[in-house]
C-alpha positions in Angstrom: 0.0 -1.1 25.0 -0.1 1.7 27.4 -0.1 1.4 31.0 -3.5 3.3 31.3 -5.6 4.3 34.5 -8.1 1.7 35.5 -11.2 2.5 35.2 -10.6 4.7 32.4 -11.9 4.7 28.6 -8.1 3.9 27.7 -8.2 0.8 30.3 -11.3 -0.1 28.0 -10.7 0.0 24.7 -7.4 -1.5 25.3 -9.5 -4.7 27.0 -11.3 -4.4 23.9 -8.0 -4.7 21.5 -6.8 -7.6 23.8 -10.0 -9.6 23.8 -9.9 -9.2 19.8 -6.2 -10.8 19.4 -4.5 -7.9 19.8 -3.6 -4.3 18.4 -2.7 -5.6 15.0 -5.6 -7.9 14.5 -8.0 -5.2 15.6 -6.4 -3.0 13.0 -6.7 -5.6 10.4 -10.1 -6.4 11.2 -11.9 -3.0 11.1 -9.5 -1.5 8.7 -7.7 0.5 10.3 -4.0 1.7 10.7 -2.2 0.4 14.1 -1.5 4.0 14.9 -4.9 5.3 14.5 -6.0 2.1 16.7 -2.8 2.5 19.2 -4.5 6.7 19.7 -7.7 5.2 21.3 -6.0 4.5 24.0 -3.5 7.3 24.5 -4.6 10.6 26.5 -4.2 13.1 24.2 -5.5 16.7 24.1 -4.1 17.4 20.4 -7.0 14.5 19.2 -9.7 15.1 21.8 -11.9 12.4 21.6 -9.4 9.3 21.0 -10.6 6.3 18.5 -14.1 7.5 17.8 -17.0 5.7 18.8 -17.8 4.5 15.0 -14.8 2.3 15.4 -15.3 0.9 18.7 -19.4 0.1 17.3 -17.7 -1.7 14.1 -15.1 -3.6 16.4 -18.4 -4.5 19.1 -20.3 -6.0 16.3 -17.6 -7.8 15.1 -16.6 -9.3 18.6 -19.2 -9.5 21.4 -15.7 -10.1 23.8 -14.1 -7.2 22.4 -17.8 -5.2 23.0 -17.8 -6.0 27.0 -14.8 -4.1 28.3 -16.7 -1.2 26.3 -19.8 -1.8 27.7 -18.3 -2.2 31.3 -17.0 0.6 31.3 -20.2 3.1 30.7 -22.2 0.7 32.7 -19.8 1.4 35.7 -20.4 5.8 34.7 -23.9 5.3 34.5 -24.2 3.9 38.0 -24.6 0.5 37.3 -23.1 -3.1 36.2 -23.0 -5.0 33.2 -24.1 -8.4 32.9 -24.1 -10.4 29.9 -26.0 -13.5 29.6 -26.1 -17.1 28.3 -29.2 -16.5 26.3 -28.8 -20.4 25.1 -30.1 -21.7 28.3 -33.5 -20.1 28.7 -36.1 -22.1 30.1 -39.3 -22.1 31.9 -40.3 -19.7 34.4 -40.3 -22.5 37.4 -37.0 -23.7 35.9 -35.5 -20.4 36.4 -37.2 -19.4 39.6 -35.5 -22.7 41.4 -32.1 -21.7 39.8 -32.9 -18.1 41.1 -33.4 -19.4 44.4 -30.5 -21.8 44.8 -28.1 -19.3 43.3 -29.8 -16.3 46.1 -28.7 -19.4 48.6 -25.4 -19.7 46.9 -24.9 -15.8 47.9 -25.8 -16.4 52.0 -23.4 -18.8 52.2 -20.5 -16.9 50.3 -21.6 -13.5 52.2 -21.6 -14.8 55.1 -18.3 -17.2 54.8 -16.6 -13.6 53.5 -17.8 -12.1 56.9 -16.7 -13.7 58.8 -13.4 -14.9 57.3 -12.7 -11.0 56.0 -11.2 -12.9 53.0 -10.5 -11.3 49.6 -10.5 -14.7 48.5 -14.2 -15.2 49.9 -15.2 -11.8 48.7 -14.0 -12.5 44.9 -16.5 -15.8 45.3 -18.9 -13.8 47.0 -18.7 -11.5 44.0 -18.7 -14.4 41.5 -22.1 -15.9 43.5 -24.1 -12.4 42.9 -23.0 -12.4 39.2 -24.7 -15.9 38.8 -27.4 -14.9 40.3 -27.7 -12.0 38.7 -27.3 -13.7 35.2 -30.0 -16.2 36.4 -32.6 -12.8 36.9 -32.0 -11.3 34.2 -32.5 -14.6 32.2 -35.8 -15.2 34.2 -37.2 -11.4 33.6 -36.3 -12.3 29.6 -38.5 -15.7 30.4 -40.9 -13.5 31.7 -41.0 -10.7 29.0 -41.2 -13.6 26.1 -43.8 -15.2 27.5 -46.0 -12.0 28.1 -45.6 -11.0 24.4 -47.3 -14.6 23.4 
């Protein structure tokens, strides 16, 4: 693989190879030669446009793993973040409010720990708190939305 900029749609969709097994299992699974695969994640001007996103759909829907560096990456352009979910665990609404709250508590303690440590090693669990919390939100506002479709 290349050694890409981070950040960039290369970084990504060689993310996406790796979380598939690899270049040649990615090839082999959406049918594809390793060179056309290995040109999605090269900068090249004589093939604007790289892999195509028709290939990088078929590979998603074959692989949600191989789908999140994709969809990290135009989350991060658009502004925001992406945040998959353990749809499996849904519960009720008071279930998932308490796990809202004690993961929002689990965030206090982390942010303030990294403040006043000025630890990267507090901020990355600072960073991993928000995500569970997050994932617990976004699992309640599903709860939610079910429920008012009944």
């Amino acid at each position: 693989m290349r050694n890409n900029r981070p950040d960039s749609i290369q970084s990504a969709v060689a993310a996406a190879y790796r979380a598939n097994g690899g270049l040649e299992n990615t090839a082999s699974d959406i049918g594809v030669s390793i060179a056309l695969l290995s040109l999605g994640t090269a900068v090249n001007e004589d093939r604007p446009g790289g892999l195509g996103v028709n290939y990088l759909d078929r590979l998603g829907r074959m692989s949600s793993t191989a789908a999140e560096p994709i969809a990290r990456h135009f989350s991060a352009l658009a502004g925001g973040v992406f945040q998959p979910i353990d749809a499996s665990g849904e519960g009720c609404l008071t279930t998932l409010s308490g796990d809202a709250a004690k993961e929002f508590g689990d965030v206090v303690a982390a942010a303030l720990k990294a403040t006043l440590s000025k630890s990267a090693t507090d901020c990355d669990d600072t960073i991993l708190q928000i995500d569970e919390v997050m994932e617990v939100l976004v699992r309640l506002r599903a709860e939610a939305v079910r429920q008012r479709g009944r």
